[in-house]
VOVOBA-122703 format. One record per atom (N, C-alpha, C): residue in three letters; residue number from 1; x, y, z; atom name. Coordinates in steps of 0.2 Angstrom, whole numbers, plus 5000, padded with zeros to 4 digits. Example, Ala and Ser with C-alpha at 12.3 -4.5 7.8 and 13.67 -1.06 7.14 Angstrom:
- ala	1	5066	4972	5039	N
- ala	1	5062	4978	5039	CA
- ala	1	5066	4984	5039	C
- ser	2	5064	4989	5035	N
- ser	2	5068	4995	5036	CA
- ser	2	5064	5000	5039	C
REM end
This chain:
- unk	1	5106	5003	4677	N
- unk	1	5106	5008	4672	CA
- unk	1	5108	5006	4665	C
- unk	2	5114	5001	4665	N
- unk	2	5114	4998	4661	CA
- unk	2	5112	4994	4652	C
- unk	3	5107	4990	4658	N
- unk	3	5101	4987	4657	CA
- unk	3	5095	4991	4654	C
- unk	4	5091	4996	4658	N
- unk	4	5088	5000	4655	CA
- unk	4	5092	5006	4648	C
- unk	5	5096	5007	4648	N
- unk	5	5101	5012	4642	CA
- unk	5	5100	5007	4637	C
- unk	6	5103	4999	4637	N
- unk	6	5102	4995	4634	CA
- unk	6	5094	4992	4629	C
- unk	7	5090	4993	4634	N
- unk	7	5083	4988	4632	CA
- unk	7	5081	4995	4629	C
- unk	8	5081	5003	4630	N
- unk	8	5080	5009	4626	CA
- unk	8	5084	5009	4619	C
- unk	9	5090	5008	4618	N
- unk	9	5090	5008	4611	CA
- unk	9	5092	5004	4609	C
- unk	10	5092	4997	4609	N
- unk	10	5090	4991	4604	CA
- unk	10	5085	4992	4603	C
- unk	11	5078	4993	4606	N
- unk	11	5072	4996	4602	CA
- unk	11	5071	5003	4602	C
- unk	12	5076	5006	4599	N
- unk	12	5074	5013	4595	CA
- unk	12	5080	5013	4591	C
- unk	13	5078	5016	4583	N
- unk	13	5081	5016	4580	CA
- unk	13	5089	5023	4579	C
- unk	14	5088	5023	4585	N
- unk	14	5095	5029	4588	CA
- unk	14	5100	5024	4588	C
- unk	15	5105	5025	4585	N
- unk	15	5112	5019	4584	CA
- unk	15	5114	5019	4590	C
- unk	16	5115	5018	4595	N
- unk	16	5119	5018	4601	CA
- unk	16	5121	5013	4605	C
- unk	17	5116	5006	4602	N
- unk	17	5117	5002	4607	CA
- unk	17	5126	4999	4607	C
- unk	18	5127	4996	4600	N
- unk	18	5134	4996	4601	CA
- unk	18	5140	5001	4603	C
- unk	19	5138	5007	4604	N
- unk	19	5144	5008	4610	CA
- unk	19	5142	5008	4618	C
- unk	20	5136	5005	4617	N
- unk	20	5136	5004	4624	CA
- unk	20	5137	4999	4627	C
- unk	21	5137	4994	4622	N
- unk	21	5140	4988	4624	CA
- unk	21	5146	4987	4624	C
- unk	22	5151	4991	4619	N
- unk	22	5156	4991	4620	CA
- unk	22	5159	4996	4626	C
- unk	23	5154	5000	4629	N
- unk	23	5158	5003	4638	CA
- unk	23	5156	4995	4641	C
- unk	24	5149	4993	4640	N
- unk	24	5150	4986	4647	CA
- unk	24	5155	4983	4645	C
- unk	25	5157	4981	4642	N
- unk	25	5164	4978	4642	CA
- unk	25	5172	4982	4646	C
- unk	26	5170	4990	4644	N
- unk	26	5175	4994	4644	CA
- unk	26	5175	4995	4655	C
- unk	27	5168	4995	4657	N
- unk	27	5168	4997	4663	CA
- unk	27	5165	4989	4667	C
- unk	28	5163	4985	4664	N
- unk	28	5164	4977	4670	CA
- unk	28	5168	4974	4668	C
- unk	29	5175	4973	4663	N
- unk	29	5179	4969	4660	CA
- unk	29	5175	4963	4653	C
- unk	30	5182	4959	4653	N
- unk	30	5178	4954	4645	CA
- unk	30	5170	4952	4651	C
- unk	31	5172	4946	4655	N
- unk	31	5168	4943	4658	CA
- unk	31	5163	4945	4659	C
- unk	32	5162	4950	4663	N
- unk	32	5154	4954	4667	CA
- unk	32	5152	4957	4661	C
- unk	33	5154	4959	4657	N
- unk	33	5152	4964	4651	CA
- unk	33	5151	4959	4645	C
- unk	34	5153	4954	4645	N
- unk	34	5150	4949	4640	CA
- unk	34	5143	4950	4642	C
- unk	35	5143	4945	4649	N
- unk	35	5137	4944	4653	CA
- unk	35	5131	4947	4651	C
- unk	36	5135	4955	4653	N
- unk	36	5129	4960	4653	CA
- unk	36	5125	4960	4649	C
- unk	37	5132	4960	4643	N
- unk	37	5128	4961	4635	CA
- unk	37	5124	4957	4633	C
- unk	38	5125	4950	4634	N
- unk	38	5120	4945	4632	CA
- unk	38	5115	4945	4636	C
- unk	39	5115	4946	4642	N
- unk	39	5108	4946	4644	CA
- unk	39	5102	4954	4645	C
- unk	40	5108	4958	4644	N
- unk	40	5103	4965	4643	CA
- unk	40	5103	4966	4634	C
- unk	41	5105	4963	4629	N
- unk	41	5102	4961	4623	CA
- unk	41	5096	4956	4620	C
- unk	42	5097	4952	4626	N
- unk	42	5090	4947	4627	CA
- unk	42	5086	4950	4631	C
- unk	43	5086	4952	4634	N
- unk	43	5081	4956	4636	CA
- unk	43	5075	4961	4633	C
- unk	44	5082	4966	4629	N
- unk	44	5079	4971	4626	CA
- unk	44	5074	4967	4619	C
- unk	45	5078	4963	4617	N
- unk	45	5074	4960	4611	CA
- unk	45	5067	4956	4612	C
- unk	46	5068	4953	4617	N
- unk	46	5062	4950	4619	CA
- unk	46	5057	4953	4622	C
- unk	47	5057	4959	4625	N
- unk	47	5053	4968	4626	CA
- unk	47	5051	4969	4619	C
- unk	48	5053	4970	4614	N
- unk	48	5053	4972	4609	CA
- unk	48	5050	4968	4605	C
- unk	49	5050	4961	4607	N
- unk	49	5046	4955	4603	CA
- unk	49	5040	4955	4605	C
- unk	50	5039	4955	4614	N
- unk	50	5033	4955	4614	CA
- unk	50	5028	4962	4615	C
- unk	51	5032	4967	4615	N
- unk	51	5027	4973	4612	CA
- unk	51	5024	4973	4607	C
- unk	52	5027	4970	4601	N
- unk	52	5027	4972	4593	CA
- unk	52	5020	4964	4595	C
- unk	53	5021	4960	4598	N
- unk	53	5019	4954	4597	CA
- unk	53	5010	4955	4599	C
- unk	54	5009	4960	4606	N
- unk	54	5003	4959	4608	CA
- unk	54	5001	4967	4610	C
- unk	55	5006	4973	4608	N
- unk	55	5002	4982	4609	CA
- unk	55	5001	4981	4601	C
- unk	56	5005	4980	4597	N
- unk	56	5005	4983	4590	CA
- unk	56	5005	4977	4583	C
- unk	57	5002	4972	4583	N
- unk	57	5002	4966	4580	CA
- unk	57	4995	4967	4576	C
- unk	58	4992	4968	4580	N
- unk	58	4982	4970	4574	CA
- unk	58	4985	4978	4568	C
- unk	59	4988	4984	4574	N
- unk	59	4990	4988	4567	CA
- unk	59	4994	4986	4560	C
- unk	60	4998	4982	4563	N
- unk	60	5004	4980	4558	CA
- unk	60	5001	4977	4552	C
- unk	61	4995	4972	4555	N
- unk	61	4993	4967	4550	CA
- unk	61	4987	4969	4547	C
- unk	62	4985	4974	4551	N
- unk	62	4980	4980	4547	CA
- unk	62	4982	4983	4541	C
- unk	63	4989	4983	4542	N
- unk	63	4991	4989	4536	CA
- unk	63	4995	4984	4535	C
- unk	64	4998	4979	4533	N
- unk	64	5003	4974	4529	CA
- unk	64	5002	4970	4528	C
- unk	65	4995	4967	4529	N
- unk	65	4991	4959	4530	CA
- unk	65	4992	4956	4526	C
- unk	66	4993	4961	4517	N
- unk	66	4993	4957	4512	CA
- unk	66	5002	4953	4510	C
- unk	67	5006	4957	4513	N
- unk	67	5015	4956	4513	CA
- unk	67	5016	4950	4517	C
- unk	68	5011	4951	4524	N
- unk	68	5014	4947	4529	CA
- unk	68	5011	4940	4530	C
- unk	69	5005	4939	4525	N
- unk	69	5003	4933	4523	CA
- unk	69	5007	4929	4518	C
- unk	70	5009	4932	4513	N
- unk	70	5015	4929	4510	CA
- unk	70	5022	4926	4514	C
- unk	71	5025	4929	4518	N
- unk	71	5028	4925	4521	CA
- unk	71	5028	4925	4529	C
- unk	72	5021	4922	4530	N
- unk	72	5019	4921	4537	CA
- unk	72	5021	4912	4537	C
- unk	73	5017	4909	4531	N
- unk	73	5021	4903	4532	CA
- unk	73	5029	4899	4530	C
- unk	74	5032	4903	4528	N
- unk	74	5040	4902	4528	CA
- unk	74	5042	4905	4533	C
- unk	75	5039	4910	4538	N
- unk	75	5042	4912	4541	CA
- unk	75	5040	4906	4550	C
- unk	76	5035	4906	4549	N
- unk	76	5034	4899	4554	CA
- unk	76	5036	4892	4552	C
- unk	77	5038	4890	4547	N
- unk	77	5042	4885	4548	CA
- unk	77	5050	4888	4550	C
- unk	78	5054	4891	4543	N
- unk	78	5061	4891	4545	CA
- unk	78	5062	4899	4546	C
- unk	79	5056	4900	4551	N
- unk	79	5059	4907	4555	CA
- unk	79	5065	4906	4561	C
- unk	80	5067	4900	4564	N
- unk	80	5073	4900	4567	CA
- unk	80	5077	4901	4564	C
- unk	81	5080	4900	4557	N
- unk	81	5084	4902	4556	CA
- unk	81	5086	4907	4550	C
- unk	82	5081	4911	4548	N
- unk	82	5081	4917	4547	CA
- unk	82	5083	4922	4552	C
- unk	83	5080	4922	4559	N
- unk	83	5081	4925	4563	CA
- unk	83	5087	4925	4567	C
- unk	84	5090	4918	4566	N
- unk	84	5097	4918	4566	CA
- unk	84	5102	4921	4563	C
- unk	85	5099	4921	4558	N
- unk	85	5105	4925	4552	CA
- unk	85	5104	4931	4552	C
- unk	86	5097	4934	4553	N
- unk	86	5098	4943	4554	CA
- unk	86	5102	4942	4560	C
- unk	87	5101	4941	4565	N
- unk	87	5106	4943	4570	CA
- unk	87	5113	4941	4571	C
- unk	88	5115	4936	4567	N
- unk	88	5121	4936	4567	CA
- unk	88	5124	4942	4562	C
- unk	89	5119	4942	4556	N
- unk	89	5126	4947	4550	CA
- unk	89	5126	4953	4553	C
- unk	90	5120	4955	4557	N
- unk	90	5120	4962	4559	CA
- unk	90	5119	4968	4555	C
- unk	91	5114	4966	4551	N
- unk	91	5115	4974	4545	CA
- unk	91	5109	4976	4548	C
- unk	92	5102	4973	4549	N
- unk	92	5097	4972	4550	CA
- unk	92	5097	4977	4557	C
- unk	93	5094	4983	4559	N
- unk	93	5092	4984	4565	CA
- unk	93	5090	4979	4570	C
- unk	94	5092	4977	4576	N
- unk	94	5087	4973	4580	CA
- unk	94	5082	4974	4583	C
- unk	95	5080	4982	4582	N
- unk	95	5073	4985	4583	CA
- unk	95	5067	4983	4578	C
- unk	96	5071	4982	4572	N
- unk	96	5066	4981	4566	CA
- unk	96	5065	4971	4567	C
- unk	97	5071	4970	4569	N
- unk	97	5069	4961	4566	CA
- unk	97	5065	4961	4575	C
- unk	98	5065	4964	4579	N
- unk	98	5061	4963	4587	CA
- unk	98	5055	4965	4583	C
- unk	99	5051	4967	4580	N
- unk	99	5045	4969	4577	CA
- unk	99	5044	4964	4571	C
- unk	100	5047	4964	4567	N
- unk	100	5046	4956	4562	CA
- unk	100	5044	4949	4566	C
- unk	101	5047	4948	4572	N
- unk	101	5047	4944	4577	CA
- unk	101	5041	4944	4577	C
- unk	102	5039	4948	4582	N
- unk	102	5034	4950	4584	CA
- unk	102	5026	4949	4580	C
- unk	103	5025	4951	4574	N
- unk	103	5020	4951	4571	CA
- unk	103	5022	4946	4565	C
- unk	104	5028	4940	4566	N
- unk	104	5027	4936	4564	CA
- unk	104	5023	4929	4566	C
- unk	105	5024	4923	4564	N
- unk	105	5020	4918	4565	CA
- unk	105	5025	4914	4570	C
- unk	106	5033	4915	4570	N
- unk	106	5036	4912	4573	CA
- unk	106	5035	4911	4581	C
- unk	107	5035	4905	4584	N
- unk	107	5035	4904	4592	CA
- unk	107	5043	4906	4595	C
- unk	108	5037	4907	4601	N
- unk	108	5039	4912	4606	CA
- unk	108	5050	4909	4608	C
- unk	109	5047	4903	4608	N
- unk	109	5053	4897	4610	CA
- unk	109	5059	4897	4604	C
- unk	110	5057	4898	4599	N
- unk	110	5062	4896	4592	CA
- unk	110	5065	4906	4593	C
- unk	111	5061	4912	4593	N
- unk	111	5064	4917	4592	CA
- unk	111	5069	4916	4599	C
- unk	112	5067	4917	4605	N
- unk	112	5072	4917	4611	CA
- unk	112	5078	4913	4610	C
- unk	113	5077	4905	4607	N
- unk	113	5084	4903	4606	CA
- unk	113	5088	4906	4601	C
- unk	114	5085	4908	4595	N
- unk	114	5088	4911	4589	CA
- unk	114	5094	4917	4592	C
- unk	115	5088	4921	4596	N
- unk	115	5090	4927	4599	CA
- unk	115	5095	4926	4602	C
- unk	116	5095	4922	4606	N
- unk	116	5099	4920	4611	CA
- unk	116	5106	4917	4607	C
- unk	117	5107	4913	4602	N
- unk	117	5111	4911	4600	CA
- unk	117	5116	4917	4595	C
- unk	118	5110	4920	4592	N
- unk	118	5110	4925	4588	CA
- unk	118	5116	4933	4588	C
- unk	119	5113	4934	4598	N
- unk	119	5118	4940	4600	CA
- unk	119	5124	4939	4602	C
- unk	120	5124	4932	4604	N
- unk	120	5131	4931	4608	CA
- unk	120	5139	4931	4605	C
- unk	121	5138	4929	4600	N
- unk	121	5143	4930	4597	CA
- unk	121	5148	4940	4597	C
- unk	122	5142	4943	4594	N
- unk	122	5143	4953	4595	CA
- unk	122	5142	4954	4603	C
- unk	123	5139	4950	4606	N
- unk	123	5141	4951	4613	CA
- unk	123	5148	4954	4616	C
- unk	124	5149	4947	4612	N
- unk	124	5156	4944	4616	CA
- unk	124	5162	4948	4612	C
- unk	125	5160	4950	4606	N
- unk	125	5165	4955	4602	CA
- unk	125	5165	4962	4605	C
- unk	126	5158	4965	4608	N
- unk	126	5159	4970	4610	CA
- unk	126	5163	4971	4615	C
- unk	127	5162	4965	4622	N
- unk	127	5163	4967	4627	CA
- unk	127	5172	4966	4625	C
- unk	128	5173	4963	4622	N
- unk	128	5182	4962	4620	CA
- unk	128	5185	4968	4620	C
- unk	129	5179	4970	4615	N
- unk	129	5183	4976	4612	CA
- unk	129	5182	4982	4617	C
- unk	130	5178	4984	4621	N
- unk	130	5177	4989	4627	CA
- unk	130	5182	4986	4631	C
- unk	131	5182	4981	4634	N
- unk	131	5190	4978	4635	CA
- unk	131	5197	4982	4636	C
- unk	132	5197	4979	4629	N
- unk	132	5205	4981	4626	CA
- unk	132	5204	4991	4624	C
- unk	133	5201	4993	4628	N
- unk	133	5200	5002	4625	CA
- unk	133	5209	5004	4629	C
- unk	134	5207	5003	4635	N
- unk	134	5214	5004	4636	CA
- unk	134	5220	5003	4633	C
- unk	135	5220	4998	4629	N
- unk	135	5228	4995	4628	CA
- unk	135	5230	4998	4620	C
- unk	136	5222	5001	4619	N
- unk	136	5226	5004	4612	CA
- unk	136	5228	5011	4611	C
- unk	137	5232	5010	4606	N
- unk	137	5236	5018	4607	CA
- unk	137	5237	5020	4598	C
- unk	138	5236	5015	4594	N
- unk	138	5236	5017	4587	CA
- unk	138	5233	5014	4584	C
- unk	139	5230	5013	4576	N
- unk	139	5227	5012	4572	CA
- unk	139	5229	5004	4570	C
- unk	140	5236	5002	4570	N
- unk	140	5240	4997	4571	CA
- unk	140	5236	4992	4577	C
- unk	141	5236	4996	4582	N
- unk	141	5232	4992	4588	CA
- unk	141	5226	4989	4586	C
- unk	142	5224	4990	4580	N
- unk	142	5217	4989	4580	CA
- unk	142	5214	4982	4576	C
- unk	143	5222	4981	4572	N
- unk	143	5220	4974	4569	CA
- unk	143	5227	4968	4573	C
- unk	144	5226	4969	4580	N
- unk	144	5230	4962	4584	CA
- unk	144	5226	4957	4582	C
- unk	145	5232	4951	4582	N
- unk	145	5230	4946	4582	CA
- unk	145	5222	4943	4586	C
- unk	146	5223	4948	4593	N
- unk	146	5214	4945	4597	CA
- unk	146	5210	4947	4591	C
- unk	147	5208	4954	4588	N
- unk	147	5204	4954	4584	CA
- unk	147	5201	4952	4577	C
- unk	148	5209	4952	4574	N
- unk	148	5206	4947	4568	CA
- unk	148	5204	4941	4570	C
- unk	149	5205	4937	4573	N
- unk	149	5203	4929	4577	CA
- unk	149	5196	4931	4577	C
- unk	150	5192	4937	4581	N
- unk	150	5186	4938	4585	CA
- unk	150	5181	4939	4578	C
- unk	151	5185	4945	4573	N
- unk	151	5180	4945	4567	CA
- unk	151	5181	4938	4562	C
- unk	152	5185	4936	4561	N
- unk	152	5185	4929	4557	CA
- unk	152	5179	4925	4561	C
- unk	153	5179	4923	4569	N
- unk	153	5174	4920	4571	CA
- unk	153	5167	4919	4570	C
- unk	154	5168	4929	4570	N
- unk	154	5161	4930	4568	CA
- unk	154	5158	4929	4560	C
- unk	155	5163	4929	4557	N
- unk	155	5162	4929	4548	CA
- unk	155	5157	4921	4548	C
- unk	156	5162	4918	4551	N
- unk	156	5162	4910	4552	CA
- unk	156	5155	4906	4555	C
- unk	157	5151	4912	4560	N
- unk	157	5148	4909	4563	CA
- unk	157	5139	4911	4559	C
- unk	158	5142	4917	4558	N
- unk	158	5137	4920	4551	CA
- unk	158	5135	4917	4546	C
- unk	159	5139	4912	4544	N
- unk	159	5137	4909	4537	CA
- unk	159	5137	4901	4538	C
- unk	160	5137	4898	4545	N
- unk	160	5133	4892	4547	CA
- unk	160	5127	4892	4544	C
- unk	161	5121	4896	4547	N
- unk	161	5113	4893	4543	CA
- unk	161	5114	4891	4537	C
- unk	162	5118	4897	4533	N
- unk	162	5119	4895	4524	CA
- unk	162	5121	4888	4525	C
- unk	163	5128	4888	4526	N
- unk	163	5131	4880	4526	CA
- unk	163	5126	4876	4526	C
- unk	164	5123	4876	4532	N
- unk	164	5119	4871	4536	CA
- unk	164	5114	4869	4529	C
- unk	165	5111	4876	4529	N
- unk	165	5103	4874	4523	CA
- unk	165	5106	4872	4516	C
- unk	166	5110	4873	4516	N
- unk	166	5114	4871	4510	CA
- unk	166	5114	4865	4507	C
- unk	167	5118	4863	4512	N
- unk	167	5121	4856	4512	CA
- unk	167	5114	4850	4515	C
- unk	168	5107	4854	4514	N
- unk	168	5104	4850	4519	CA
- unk	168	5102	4847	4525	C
- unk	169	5108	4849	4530	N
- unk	169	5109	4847	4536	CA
- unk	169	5100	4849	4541	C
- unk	170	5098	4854	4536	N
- unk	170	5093	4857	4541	CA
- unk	170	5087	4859	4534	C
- unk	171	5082	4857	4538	N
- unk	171	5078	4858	4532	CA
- unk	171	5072	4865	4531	C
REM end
């Protein structure tokens, strides 16, 4: 049940996935709920990838051919790590960047590791945080030491592709 709640709204624009994630953490603990998260987040998104990719791909490019030619070819080369970077900062819907996917140019193989390296991070932040639901009792509780560590992490791990392209490291 889950899983299916899960792969429903990452692909709909109804905000819920994050507290759902944060029950898997709240009702299988950090570990199972990490688990869960990253695998029924990968799930959903690759449902999402390949719907957009092969039911809804001729509409899309029927009505935006002329946008998505533009960056069809920056997005097949360094669509890895674009894709990376939407889902790390998280501002971006994952229902919308599973549809960019999709009716992008990028291979199948470069989106699933992006994906995949992409969610783990708010995974692992959600299930923490459904977690620790019990142990808090004030607004004080909310910036412990585990937490700040968890969101600096992710500050950190979000501004790797920049580093990286920056600096050259990746081209």
């Amino acid at each position: 049940m889950f899983f299916t709640f899960c792969i429903l709204f990452i692909n709909s624009p109804i905000p819920l996935a994050a507290v759902l994630k944060v029950l898997g953490g709240f009702f299988f603990g950090f570990y199972l709920g990490a688990f869960y998260n990253i695998a029924a987040t990968l799930a959903a998104c690759l449902i999402g990838f390949l719907i957009s990719r092969y039911s809804f791909n001729k509409i899309f490019k029927n009505r935006y051919s002329d946008k998505l030619d533009s960056i069809g070819n920056e997005i097949e080369k360094n669509g890895f790590y674009y894709f990376l970077s939407l889902r790390l900062v998280m501002v971006v819907p994952y229902f919308l960047i599973n549809i960019l996917g999709g009716i992008s140019r990028i291979s199948f193989k470069k989106y699933l590791l992006s994906t995949l390296i992409g969610v783990t991070p708010a995974s692992l932040i959600y299930a923490n945080g459904g977690n620790q639901l019990d142990h808090i009792h004030s607004i004080k509780d909310l910036f412990s030491f585990d937490i700040l560590v968890s969101l600096i992490i992710v500050v950190v791990i979000t501004l790797i592709p920049v580093f990286l392209k920056k600096n050259n490291v990746i081209k």
